[in-house]
The first five atom37 places (N, CA, C, CB, O) and aatype in JSON, in Angstrom:
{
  "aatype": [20, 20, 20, 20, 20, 20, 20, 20, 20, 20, 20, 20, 20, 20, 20, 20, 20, 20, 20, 20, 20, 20, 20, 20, 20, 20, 20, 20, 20, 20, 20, 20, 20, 20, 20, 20, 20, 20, 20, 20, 20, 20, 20, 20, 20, 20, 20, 20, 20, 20, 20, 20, 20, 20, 20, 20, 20, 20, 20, 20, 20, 20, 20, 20, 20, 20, 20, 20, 20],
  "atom_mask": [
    [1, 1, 1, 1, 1],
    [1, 1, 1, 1, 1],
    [1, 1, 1, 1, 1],
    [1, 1, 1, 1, 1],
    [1, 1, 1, 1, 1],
    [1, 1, 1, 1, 1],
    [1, 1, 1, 1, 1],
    [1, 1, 1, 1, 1],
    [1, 1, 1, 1, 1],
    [1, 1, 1, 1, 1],
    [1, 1, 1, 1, 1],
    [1, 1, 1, 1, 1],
    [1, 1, 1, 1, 1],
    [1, 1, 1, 1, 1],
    [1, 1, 1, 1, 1],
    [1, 1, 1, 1, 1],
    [1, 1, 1, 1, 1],
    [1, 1, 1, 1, 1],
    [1, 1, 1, 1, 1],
    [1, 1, 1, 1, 1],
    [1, 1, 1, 1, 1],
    [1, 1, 1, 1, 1],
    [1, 1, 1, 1, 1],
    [1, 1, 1, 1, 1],
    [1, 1, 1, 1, 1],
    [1, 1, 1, 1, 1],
    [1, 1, 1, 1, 1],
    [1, 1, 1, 1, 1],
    [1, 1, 1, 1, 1],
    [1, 1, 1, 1, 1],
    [1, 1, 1, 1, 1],
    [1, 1, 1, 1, 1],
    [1, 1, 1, 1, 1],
    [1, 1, 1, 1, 1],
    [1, 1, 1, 1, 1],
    [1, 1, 1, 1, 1],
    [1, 1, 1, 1, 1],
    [1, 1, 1, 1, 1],
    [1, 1, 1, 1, 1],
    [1, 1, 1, 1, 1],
    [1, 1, 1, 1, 1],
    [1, 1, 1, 1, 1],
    [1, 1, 1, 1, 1],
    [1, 1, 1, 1, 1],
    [1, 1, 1, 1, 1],
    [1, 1, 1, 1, 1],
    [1, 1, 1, 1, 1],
    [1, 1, 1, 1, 1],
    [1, 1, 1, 1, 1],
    [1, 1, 1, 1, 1],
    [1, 1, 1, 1, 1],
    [1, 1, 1, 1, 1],
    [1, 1, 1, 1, 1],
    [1, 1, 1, 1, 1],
    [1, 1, 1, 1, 1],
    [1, 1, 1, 1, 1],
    [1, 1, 1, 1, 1],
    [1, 1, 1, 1, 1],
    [1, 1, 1, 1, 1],
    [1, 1, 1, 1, 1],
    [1, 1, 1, 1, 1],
    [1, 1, 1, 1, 1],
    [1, 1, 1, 1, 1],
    [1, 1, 1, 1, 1],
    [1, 1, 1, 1, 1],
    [1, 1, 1, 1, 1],
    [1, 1, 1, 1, 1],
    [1, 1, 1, 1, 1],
    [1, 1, 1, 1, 1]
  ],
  "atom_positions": [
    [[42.12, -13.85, -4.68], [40.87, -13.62, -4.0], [39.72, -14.19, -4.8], [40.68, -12.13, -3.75], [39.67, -14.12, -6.02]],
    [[38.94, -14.66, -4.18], [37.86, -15.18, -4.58], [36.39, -14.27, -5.26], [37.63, -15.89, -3.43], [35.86, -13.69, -4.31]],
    [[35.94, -14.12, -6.02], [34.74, -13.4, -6.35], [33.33, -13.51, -5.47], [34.47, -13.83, -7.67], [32.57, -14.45, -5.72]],
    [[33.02, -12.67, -4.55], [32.03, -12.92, -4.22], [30.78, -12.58, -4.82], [32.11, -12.65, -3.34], [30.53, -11.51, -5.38]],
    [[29.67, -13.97, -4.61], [28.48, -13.55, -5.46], [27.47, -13.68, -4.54], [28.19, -14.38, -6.78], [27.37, -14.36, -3.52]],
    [[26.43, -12.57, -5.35], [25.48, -11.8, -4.35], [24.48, -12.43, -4.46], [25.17, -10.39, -4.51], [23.97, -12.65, -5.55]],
    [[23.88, -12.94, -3.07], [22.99, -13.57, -3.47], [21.68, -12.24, -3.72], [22.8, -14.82, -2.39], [21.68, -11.03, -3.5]],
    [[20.68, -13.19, -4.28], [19.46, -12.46, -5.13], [18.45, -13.96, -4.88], [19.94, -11.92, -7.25], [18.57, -15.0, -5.53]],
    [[17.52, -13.73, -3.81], [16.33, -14.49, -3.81], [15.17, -14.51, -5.36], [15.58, -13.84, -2.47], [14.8, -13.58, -6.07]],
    [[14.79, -16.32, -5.43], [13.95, -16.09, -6.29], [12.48, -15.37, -6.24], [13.91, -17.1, -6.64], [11.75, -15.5, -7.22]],
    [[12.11, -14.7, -5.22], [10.88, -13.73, -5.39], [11.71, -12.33, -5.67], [9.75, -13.64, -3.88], [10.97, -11.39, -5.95]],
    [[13.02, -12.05, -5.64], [13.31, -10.54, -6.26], [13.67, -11.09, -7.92], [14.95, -9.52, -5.32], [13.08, -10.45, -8.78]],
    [[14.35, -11.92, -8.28], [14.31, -12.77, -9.87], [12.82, -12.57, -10.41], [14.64, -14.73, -9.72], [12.34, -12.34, -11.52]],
    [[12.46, -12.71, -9.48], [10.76, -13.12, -10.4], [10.29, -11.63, -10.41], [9.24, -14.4, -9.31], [9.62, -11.48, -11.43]],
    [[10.4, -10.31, -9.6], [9.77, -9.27, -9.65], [10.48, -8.79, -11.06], [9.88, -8.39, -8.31], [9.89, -8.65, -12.13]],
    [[12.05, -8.55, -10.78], [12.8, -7.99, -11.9], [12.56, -8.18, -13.01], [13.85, -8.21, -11.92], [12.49, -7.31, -13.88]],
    [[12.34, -9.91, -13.23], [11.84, -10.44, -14.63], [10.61, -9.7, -15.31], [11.41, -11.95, -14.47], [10.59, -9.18, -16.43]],
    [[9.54, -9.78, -14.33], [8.25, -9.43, -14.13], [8.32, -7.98, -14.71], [7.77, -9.58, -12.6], [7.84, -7.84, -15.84]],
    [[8.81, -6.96, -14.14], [9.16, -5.77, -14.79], [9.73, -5.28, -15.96], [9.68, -5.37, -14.23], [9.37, -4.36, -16.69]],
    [[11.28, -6.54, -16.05], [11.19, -6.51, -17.35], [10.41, -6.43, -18.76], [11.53, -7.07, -17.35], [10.16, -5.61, -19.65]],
    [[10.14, -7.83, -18.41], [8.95, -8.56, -19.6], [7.56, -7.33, -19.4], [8.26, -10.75, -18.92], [6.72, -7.43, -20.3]],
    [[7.37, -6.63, -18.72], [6.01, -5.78, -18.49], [6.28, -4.51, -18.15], [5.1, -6.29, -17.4], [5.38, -4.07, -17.44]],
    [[7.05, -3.83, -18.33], [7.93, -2.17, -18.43], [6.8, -1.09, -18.16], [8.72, -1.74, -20.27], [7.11, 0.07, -17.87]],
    [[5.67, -1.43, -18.26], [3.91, -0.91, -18.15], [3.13, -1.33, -16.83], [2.9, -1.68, -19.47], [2.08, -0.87, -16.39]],
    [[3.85, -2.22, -16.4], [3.1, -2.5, -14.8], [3.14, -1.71, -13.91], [3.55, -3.51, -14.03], [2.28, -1.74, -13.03]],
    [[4.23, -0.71, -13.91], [4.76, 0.4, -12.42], [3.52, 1.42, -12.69], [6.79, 1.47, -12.54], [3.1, 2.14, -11.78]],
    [[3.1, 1.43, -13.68], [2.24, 2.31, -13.84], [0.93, 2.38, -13.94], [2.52, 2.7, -14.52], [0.26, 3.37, -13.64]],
    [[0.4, 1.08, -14.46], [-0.74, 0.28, -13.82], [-1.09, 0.27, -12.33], [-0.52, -1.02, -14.11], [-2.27, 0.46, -12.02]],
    [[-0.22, 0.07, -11.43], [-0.24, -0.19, -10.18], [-0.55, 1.1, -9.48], [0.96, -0.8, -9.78], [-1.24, 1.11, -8.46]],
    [[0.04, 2.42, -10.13], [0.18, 3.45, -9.85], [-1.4, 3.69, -9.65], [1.03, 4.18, -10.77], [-1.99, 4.11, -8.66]],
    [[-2.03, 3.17, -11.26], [-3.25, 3.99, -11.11], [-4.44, 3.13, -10.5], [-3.65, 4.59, -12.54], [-5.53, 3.6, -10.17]],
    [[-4.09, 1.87, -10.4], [-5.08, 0.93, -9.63], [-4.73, 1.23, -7.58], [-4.57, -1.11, -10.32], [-5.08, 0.47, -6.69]],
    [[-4.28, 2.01, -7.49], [-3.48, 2.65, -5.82], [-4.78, 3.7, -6.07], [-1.2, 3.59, -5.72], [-5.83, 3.79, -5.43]],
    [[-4.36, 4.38, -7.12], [-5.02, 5.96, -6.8], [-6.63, 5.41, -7.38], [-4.08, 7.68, -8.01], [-7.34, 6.14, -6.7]],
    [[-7.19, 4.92, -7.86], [-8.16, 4.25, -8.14], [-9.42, 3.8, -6.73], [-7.4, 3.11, -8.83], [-10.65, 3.91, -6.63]],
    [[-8.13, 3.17, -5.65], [-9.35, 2.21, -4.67], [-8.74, 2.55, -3.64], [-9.6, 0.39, -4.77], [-9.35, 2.1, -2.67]],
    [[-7.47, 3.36, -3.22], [-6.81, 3.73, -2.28], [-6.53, 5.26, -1.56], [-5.91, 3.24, -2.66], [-6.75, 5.76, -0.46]],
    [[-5.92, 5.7, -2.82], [-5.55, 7.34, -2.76], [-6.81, 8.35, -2.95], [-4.44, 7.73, -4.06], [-6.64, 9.39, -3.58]],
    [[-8.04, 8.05, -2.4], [-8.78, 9.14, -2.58], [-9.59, 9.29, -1.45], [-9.51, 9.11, -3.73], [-9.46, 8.54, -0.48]],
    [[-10.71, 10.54, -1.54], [-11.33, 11.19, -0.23], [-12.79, 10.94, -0.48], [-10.98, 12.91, 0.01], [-13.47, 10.99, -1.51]],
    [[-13.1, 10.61, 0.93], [-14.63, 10.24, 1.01], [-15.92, 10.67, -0.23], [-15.06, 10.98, 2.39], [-16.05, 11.61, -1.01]],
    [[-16.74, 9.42, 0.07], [-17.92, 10.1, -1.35], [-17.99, 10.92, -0.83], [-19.44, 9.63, -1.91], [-17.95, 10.79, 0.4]],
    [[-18.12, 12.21, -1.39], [-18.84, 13.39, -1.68], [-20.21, 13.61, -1.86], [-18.41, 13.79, -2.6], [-20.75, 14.68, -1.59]],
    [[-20.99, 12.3, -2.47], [-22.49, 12.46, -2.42], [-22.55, 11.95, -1.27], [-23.43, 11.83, -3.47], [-23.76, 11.99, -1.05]],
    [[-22.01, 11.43, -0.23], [-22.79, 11.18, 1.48], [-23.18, 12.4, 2.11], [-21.7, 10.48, 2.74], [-22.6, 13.48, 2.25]],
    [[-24.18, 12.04, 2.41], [-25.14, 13.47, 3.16], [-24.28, 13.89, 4.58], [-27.16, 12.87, 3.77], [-23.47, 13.01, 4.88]],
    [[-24.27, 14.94, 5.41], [-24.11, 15.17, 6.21], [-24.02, 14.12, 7.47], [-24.73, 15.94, 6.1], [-23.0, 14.08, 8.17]],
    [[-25.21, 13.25, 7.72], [-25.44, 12.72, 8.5], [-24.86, 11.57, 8.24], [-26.49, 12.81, 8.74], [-24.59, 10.88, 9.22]],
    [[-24.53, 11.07, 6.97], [-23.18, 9.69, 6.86], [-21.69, 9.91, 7.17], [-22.97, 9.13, 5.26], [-20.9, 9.13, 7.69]],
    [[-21.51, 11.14, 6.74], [-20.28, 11.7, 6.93], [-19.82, 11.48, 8.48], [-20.36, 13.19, 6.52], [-18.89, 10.74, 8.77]],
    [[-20.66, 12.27, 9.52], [-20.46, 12.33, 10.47], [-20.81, 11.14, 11.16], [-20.84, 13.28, 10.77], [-21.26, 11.36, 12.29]],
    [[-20.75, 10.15, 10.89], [-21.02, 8.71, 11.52], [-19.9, 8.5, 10.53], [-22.7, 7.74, 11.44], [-19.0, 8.2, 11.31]],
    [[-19.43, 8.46, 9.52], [-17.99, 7.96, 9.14], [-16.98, 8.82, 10.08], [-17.63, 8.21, 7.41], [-16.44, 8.07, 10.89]],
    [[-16.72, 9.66, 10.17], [-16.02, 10.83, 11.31], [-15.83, 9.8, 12.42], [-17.16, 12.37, 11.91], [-14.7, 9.52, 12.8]],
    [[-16.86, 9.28, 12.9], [-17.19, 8.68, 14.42], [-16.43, 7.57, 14.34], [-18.8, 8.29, 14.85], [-15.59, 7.25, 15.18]],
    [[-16.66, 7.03, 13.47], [-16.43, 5.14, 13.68], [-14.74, 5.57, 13.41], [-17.46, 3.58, 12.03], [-14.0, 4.59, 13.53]],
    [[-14.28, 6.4, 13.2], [-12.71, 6.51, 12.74], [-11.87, 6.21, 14.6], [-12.33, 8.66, 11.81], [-12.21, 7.04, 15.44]],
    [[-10.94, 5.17, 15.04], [-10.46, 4.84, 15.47], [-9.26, 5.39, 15.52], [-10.68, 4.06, 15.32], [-8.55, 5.24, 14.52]],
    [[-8.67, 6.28, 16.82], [-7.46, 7.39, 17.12], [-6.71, 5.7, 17.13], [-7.49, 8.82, 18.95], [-7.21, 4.75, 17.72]],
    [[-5.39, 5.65, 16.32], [-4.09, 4.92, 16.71], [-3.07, 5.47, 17.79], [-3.31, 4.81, 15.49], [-2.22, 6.31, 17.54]],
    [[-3.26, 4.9, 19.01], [-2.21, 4.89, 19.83], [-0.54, 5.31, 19.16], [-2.31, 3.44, 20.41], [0.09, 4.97, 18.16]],
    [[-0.3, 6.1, 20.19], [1.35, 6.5, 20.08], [2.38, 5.16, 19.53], [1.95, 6.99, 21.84], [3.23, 5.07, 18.65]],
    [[1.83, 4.28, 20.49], [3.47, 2.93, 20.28], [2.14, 1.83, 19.68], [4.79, 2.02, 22.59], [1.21, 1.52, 20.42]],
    [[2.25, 1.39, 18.38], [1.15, 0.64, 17.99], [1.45, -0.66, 18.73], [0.98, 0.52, 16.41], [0.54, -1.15, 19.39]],
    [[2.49, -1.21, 18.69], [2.83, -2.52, 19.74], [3.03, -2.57, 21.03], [3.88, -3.1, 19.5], [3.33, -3.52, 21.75]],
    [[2.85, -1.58, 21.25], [2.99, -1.77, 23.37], [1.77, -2.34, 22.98], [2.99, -0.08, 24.97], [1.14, -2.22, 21.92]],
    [[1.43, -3.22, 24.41], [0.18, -3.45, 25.07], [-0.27, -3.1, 25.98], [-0.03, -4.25, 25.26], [0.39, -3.08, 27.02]],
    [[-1.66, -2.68, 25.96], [-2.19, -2.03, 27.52], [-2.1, -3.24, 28.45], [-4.0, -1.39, 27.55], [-2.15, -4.45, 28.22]],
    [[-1.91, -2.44, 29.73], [-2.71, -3.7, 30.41], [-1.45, -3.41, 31.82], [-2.69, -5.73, 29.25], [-1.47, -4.12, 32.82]]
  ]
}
């Protein structure tokens, strides 16, 4: 029987490497997420920004890819 070999694309080579050589990046990433991503509205917006941020918030439909019509 023959050995089968697995393939492995060079953008997963290059992440693995990447992690290797940088064992400190998963965690960088972690905190640059929770940094500009993972958090809750300013707190210094007055009442009246808040509730115009409230507003402009857009309900997502049930099936995001159906189309109306």
């Amino acid at each position: 029987m023959k050995k089968q070999i697995e393939y492995v694309s060079e953008m997963t080579r290059f992440i693995q490497e990447l992690h290797a050589e940088k064992p400190h990046l998963a965690e960088e990433q972690r905190k640059a997420r929770a940094r500009w991503w993972d958090r809750a509205a300013d707190p210094a917006l007055g009442a009246a920004e808040q509730k115009e941020v409230a507003e402009a918030k857009i309900r997502q439909q049930a099936y995001v890819y159906q189309t109306k019509g």
